[in-house]
MIVEXDREN-826765 format. One record per residue (C-alpha): residue number from 0; residue in one letter; x, y, z. Coordinates in steps of 0.2 Angstrom, whole numbers. Example, Ala and Ser with C-alpha at 12.3 -4.5 7.8 and 13.67 -1.06 7.14 Angstrom:
2
seq / type / xx / yy / zz
0 / a / 62 / -22 / 39
1 / s / 68 / -5 / 36
! end
This chain:
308
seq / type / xx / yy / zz
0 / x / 61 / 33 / 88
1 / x / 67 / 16 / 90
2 / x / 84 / 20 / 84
3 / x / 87 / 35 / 95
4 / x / 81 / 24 / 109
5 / x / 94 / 11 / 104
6 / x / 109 / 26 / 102
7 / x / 109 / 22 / 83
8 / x / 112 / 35 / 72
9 / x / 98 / 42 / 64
10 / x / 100 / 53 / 46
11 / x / 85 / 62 / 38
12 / x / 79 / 66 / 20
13 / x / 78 / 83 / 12
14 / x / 60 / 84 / 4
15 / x / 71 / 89 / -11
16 / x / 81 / 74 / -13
17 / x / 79 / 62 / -29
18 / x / 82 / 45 / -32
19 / x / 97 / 47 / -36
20 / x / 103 / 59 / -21
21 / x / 95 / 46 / -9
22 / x / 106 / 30 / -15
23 / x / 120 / 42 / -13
24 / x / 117 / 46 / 3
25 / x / 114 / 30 / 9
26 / x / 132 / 25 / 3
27 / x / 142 / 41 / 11
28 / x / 133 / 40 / 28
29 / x / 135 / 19 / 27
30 / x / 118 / 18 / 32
31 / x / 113 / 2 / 39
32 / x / 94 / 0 / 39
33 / x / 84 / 10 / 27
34 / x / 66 / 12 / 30
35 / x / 52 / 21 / 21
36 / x / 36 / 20 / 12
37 / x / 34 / 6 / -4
38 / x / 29 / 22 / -16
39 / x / 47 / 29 / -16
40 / x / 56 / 11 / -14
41 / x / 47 / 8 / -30
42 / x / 56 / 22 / -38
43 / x / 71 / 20 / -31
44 / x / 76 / 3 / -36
45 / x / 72 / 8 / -54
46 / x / 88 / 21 / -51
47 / x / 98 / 7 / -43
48 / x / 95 / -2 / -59
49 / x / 104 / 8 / -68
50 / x / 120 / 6 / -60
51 / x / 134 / 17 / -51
52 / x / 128 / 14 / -33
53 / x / 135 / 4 / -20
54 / x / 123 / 2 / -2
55 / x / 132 / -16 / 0
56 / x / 130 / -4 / 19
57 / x / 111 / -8 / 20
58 / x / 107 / -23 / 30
59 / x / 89 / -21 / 32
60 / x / 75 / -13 / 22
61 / x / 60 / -9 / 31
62 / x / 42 / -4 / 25
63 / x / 26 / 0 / 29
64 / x / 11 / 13 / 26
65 / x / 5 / 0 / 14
66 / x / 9 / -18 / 9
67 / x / 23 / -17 / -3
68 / x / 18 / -25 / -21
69 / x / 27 / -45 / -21
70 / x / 36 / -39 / -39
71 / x / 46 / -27 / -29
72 / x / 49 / -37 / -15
73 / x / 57 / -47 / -29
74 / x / 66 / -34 / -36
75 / x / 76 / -30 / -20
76 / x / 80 / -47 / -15
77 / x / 86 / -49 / -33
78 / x / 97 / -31 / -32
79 / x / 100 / -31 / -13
80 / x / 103 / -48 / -7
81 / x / 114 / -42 / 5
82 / x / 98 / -33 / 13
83 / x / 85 / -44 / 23
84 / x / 67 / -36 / 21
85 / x / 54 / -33 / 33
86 / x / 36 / -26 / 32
87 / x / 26 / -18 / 45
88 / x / 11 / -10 / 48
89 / x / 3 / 2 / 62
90 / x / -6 / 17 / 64
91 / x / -3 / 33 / 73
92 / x / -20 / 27 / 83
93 / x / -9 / 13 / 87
94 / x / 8 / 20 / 92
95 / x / 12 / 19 / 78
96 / x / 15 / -3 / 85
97 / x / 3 / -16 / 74
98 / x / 12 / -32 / 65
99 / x / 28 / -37 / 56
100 / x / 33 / -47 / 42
101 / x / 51 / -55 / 48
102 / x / 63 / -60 / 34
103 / x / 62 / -77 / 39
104 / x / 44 / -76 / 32
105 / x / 51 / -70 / 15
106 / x / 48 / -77 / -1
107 / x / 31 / -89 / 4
108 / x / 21 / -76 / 14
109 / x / 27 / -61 / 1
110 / x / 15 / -48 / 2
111 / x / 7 / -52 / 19
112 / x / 9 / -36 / 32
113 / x / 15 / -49 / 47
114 / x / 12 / -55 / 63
115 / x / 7 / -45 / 79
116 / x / 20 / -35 / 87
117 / x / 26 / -40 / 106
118 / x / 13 / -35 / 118
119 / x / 2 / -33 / 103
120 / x / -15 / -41 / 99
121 / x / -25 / -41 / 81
122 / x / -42 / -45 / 77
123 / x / -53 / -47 / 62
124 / x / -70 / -40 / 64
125 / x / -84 / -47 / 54
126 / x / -93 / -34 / 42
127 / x / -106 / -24 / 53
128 / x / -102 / -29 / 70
129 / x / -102 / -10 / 74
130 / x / -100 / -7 / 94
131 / x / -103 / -26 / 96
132 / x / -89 / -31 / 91
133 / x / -88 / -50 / 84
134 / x / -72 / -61 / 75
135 / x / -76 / -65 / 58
136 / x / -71 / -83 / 52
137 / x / -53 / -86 / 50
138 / x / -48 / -83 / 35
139 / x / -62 / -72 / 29
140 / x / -63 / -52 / 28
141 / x / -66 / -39 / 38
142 / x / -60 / -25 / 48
143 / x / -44 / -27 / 59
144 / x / -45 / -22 / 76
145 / x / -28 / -19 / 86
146 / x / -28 / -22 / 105
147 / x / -10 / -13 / 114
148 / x / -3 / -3 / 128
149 / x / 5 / 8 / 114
150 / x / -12 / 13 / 108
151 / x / -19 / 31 / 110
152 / x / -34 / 31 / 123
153 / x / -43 / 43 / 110
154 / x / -44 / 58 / 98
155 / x / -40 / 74 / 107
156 / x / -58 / 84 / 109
157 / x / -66 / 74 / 99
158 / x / -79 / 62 / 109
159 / x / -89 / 57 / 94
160 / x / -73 / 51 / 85
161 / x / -66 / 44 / 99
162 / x / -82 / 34 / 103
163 / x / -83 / 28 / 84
164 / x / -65 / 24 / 83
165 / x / -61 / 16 / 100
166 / x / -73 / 3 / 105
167 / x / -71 / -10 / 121
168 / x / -51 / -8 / 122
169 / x / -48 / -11 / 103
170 / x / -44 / 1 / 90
171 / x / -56 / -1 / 74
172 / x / -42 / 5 / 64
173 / x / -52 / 8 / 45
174 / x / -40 / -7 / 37
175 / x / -48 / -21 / 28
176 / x / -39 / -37 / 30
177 / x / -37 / -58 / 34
178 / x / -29 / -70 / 43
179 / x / -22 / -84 / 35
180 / x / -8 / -98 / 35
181 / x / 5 / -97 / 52
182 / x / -6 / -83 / 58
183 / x / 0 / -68 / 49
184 / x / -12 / -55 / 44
185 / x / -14 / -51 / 27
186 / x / -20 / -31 / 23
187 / x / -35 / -31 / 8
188 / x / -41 / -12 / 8
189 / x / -45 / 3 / 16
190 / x / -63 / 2 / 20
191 / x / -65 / 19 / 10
192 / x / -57 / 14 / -4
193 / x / -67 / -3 / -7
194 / x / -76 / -2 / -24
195 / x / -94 / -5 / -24
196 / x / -98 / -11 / -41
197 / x / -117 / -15 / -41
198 / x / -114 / -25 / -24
199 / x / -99 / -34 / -27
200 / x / -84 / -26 / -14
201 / x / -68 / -25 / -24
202 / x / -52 / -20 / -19
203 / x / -41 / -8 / -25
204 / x / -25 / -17 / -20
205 / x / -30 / -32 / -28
206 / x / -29 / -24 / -46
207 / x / -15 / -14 / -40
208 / x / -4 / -28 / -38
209 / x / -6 / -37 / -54
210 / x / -3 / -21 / -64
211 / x / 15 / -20 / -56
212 / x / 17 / -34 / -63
213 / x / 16 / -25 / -81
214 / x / 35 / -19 / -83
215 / x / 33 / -4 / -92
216 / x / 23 / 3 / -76
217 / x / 30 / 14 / -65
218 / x / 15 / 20 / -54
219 / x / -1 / 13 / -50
220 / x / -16 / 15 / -43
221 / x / -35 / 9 / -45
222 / x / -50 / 20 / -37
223 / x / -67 / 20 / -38
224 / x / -79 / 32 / -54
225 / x / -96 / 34 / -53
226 / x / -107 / 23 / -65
227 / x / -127 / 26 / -69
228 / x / -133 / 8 / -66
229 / x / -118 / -1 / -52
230 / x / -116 / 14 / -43
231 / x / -97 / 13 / -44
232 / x / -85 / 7 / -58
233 / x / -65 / 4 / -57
234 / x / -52 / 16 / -64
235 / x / -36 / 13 / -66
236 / x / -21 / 27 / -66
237 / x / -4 / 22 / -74
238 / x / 12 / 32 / -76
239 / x / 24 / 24 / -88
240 / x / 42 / 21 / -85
241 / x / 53 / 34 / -93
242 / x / 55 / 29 / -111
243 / x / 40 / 19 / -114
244 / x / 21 / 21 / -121
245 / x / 11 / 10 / -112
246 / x / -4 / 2 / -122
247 / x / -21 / 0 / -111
248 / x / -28 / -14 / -122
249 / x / -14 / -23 / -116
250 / x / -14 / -19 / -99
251 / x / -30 / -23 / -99
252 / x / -28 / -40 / -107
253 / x / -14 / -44 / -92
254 / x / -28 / -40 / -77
255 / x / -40 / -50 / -88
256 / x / -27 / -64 / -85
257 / x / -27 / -63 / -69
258 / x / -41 / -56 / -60
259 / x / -60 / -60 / -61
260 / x / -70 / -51 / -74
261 / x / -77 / -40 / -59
262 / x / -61 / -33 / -54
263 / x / -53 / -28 / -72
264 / x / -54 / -9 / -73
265 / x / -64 / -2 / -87
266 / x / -58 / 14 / -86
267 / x / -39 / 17 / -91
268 / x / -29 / 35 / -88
269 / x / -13 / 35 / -95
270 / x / -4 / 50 / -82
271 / x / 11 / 59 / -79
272 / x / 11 / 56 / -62
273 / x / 1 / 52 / -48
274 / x / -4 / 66 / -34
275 / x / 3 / 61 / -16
276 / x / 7 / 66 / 0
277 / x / 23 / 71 / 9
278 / x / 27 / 51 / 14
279 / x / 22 / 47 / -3
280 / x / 5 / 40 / -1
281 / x / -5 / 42 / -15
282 / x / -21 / 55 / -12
283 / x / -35 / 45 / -20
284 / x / -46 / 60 / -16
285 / x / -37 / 71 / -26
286 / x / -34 / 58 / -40
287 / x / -51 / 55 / -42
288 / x / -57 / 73 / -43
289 / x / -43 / 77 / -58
290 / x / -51 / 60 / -65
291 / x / -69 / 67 / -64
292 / x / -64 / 83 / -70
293 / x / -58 / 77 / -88
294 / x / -70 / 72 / -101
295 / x / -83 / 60 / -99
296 / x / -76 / 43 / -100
297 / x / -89 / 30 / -108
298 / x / -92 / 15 / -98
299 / x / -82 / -3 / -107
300 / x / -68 / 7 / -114
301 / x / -54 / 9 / -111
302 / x / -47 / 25 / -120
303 / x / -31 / 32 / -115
304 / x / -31 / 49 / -109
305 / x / -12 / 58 / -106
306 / x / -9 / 69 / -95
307 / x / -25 / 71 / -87
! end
């Protein structure tokens, strides 16, 4: 919207297009800024990698829907330095306005989802302040709350929703999320997607980021199995890039490096792909009823399963 406001020229994808059709298409239509969801960036750069595309064109990539993993924010300023990056974050509730990460941020707040937009306001709730709405400390977690003239005034016909959803001139938008160093938010979960493993609250994106770490991993993502005595236990899904067998005792060994013994997923799936939505988000609902539905998993194991 803000391009055709602007008089820019504005060039949309065919739901069939691949990797490879989008780089192309960038080049013949020069495009200038490209901007989309981290899920098909992530794919897109491994095509790039492997060669015959000039978008020397693109001067700015821009992201949002979720925060975009640091390893592939370092991937594109390694194979695109020509293009300057910038995350942002919003929701339809919102306008879609929220927070942006400027370029001038990038490399040392990599990973951050930014600072308020102009005319914009964010705050961080703390946990169970319900319709009395309290700041929780800086720096710790809770739910972020955006204040705005681009925000909706409600839910159409749906008073309960609305009530729930839009409290005191604030949006309680579902987001998890901080505020750290020079001010700029940092986005942890959504609040349905926290695990609950016998009381502890861990998040999803956490484990999600240090498995793209893992180079032979091409998709991602950690949701939450049932388990008889913590209620909840973590699961991760991994598609391997094309070409390579990935081995879950030693992804396993690489979260064990880097995250608490809390957050390292006992529960492996070895896929073919992950189940996602027309922007690319992946459908956690859907993953984690395919999950249920294959054999019993045991609980400490981490058995590879393909193809699920």
């Amino acid at each position: 919207m803000s391009a055709w406001v602007y008089g820019a020229g504005v060039v949309l994808e065919e739901d069939t297009l691949d990797n490879g059709g989008r780089l192309r298409l960038i080049a013949s239509e020069v495009s200038t800024v490209y901007h989309g969801v981290p899920a098909p960036l992530h794919f897109m750069i491994d095509e790039f990698e492997r060669g015959g595309y000039d978008v020397t064109c693109v001067r700015r990539l821009a992201y949002g829907g979720a925060a975009m993993p640091v390893e592939i924010i370092k991937r594109y300023a390694r194979l695109w330095p020509h293009a300057d990056q910038i995350q942002v974050w919003g929701m339809t509730e919102t306008g879609p306005a929220g927070t942006a990460l400027p370029p001038w941020m990038l490399p040392r707040q990599a990973g951050a989802i930014g600072l308020p937009q102009p005319g914009c306001a964010i705050r961080i709730l703390a946990d169970g302040a319900g319709s009395c709405l309290r700041d929780a400390p800086l720096g710790e977690v809770g739910e972020i709350a955006f204040a705005g003239s681009s925000a909706s005034p409600g839910y159409f016909r749906n008073a309960v929703a609305t009530a729930e959803t839009f409290v005191d001139g604030w949006v309680l938008t579902g987001d998890l999320g901080w505020i750290g160093g020079e001010g700029v938010l940092h986005f942890v979960d959504r609040k349905k997607d926290i695990i609950n493993r016998g009381g502890l609250k861990i998040s999803s994106a956490a484990i999600e980021e240090v498995l793209y770490r893992c180079a032979d991993i091409a998709e991602a993502t950690v949701i939450a199995v049932p388990h008889s005595k913590l209620g909840e236990d973590i699961a991760a899904c991994v598609v391997p890039r094309a070409g390579t067998t990935l081995n879950t005792p030693t992804l396993r060994a690489a979260c064990v490096e880097s995250l608490a013994d809390n957050q390292v997923p006992r529960h492996w799936f070895v896929l073919t792909k992950l189940p996602r939505n027309g922007l690319g988000k992946v459908l956690k609902r859907e993953l984690r009823a395919q999950v249920l539905a294959s054999p019993p998993i045991a609980t400490g194991v981490v058995p590879k399963v393909d193809g699920v």
